[in-house]
C-alpha positions in Angstrom: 32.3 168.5 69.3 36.1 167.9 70.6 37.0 165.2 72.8 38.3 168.2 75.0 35.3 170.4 73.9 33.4 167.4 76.2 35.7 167.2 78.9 35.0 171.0 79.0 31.5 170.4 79.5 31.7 167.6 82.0 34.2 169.7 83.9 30.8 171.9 85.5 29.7 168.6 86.9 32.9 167.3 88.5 32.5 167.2 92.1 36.4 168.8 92.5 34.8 171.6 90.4 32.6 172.6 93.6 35.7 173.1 95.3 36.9 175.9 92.4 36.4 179.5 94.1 33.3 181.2 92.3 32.3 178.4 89.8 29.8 181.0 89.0 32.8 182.4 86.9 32.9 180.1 84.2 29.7 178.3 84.0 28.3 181.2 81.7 24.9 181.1 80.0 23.6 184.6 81.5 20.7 186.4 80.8 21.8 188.2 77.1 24.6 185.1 76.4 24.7 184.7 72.9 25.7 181.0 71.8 25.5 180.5 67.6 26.3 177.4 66.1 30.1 176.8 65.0 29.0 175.2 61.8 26.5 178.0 60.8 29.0 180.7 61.0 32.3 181.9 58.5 34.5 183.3 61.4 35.0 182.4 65.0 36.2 185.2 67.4 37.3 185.0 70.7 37.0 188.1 73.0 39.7 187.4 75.6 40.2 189.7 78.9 43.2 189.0 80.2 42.0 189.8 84.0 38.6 187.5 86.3 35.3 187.5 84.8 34.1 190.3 87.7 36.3 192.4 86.1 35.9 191.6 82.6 32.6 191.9 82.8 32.6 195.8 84.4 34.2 196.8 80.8 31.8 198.6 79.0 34.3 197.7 75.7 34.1 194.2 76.2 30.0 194.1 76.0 30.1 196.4 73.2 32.3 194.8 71.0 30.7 191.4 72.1 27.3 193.2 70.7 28.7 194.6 67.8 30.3 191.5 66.7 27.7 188.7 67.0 25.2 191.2 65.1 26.8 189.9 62.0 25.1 186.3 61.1 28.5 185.4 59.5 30.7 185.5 62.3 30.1 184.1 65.6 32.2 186.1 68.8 33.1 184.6 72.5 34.3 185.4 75.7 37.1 184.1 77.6 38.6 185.3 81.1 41.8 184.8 83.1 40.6 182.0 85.4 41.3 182.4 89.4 44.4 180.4 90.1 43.0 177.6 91.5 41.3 176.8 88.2 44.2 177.7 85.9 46.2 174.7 88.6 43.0 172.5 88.2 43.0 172.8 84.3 46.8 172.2 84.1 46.7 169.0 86.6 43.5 167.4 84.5 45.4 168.5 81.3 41.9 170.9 80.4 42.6 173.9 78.2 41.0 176.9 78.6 37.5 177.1 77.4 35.0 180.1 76.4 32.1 180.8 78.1 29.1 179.9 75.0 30.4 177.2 74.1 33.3 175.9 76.3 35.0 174.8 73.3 38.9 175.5 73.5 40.4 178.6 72.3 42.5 176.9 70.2 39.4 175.8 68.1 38.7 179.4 66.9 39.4 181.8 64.0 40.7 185.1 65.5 41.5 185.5 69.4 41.4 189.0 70.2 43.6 190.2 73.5 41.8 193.2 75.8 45.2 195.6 76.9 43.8 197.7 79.6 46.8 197.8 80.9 50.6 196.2 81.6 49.9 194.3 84.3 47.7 191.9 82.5 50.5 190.9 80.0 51.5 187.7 82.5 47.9 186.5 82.2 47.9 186.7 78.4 50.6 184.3 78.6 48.9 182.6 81.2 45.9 182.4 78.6 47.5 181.0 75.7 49.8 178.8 77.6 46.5 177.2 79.0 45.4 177.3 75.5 48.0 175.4 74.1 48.8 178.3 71.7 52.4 178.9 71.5 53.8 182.6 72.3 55.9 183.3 69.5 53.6 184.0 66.5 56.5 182.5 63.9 55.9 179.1 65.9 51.5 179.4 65.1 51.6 178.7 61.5 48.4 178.3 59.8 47.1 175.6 62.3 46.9 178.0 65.4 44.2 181.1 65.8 45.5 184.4 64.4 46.2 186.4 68.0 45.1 190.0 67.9 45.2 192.6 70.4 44.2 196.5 71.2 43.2 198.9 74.1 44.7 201.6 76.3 47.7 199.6 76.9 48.8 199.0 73.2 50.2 202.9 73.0 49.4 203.5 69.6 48.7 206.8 67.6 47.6 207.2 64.3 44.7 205.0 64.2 46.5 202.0 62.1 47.0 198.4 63.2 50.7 197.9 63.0 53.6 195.9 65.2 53.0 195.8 68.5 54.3 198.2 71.0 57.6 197.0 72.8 56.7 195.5 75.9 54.2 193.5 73.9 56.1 192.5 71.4 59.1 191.2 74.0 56.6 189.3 75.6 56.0 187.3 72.2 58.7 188.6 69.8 56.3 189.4 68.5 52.9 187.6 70.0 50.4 189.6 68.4 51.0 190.0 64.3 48.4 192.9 64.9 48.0 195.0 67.5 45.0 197.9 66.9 44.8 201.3 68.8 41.9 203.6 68.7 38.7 202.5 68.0 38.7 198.5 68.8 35.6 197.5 67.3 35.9 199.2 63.8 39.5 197.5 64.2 37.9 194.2 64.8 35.6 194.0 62.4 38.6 195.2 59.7 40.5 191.8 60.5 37.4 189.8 61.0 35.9 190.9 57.4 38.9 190.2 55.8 39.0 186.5 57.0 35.5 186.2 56.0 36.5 187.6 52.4 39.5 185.2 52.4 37.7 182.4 53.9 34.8 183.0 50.9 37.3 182.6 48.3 39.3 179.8 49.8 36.0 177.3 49.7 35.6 178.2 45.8 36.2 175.3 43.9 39.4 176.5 42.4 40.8 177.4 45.4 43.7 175.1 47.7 43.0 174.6 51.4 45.7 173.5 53.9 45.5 170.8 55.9 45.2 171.6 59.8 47.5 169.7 62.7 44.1 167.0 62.6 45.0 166.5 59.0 41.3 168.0 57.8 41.0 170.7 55.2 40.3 173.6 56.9 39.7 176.8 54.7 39.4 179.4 57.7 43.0 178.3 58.9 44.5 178.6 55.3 44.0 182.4 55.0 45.2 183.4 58.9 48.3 183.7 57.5 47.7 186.2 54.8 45.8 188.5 57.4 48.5 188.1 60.0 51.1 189.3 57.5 49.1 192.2 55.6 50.7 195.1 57.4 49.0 198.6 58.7 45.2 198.6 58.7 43.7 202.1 58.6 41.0 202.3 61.4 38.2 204.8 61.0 37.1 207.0 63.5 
């Protein structure tokens, strides 16, 4: 556990946390929550909906893909939500990042965060996310010691079923943000990335293979391979 994996954790019993409009929000642990252990699982996903947890939680998509994911025992799958604005001014004041809601470790800590596009509107509050994250916008500035940021829905106006460069008012927001963006179906899209990670991250703890040192300074063989997926062009999506 983090230093600010703890601060995370203390943060729900902070008396200036009372004050935070629906704490409810983003204390988590609800009936159906499923929280696996980090060091038990290959690949960490974070689910992120760039919009409150009420409305996160309405999306059929989100709960789906929440299911479909965590049903693999090799890969271990998040939420995270836009916090209210009272939080997001609380987190930046205390210097807290934003947290999921399992394990309220930092988003930063993960494998793969995943971006929901519903729809334009919600692209400030993706850079609201990362920015509280302490992920940096521009995917050329991420290098191997930053999550691989991923994105799909309604909002990424694709066709052909393929994961490819972002759409323009996505990619200006990031030039470009998201090194994949998926339209069609998300989960099969998902599970494309995720699965090669875990393929990559496989062969990256063989013996043979190099790993690169992460911003701590610790060999971290997840981190060495983000690279490689973020760069391997069009993924075909089945319907």
């Amino acid at each position: 556990m983090t230093d600010k994996t703890s601060k995370m954790d203390s943060m729900l019993n902070q008396s200036w946390f009372t004050g935070i409009t629906r704490p409810s929000r983003y204390v988590g642990a609800e009936i159906n929550a499923i929280t696996k252990d980090p060091t038990k699982t290959d690949v960490s996903v974070v689910l992120a909906f760039p919009d409150i947890y009420e409305v996160g939680m309405s999306h059929l998509g989100l709960k789906l893909l929440y299911h479909i994911l965590n049903s693999q025992t090799w890969l271990s799958a998040e939420r995270a939500f836009c916090p209210w604005v009272d939080l997001e001014k609380a987190l930046v004041a205390r210097e807290l990042p934003l947290a999921t809601m399992e394990s309220h470790r930092p988003l930063s800590d993960f494998d793969i965060v995943g971006f929901s596009l519903q729809h334009e509107l919600t692209f400030t509050n993706i850079l609201s996310m990362l920015a509280l994250s302490g992920i940096p916008f521009l995917s050329k500035e991420r290098g191997g010691v930053y999550p691989l940021v991923i994105a799909g829905g309604p909002a990424a106006d694709l066709g052909g079923g393929a994961v490819r460069p972002g759409p323009p008012a996505a990619a200006d927001a990031g030039r470009t943000g998201f090194p994949r963006i998926a339209g069609g179906a998300a989960g099969a899209a998902v599970q494309v990335v995720a699965g090669q990670v875990h393929a990559l991250v496989a062969a990256a703890l063989q013996p043979s293979a190099v790993a690169v040192a992460d911003a701590a300074g610790e060999a971290t063989a997840s981190r060495a391979v983000l690279a490689h997926v973020a760069g391997g062009g069009a993924v075909p999506i089945p319907f």
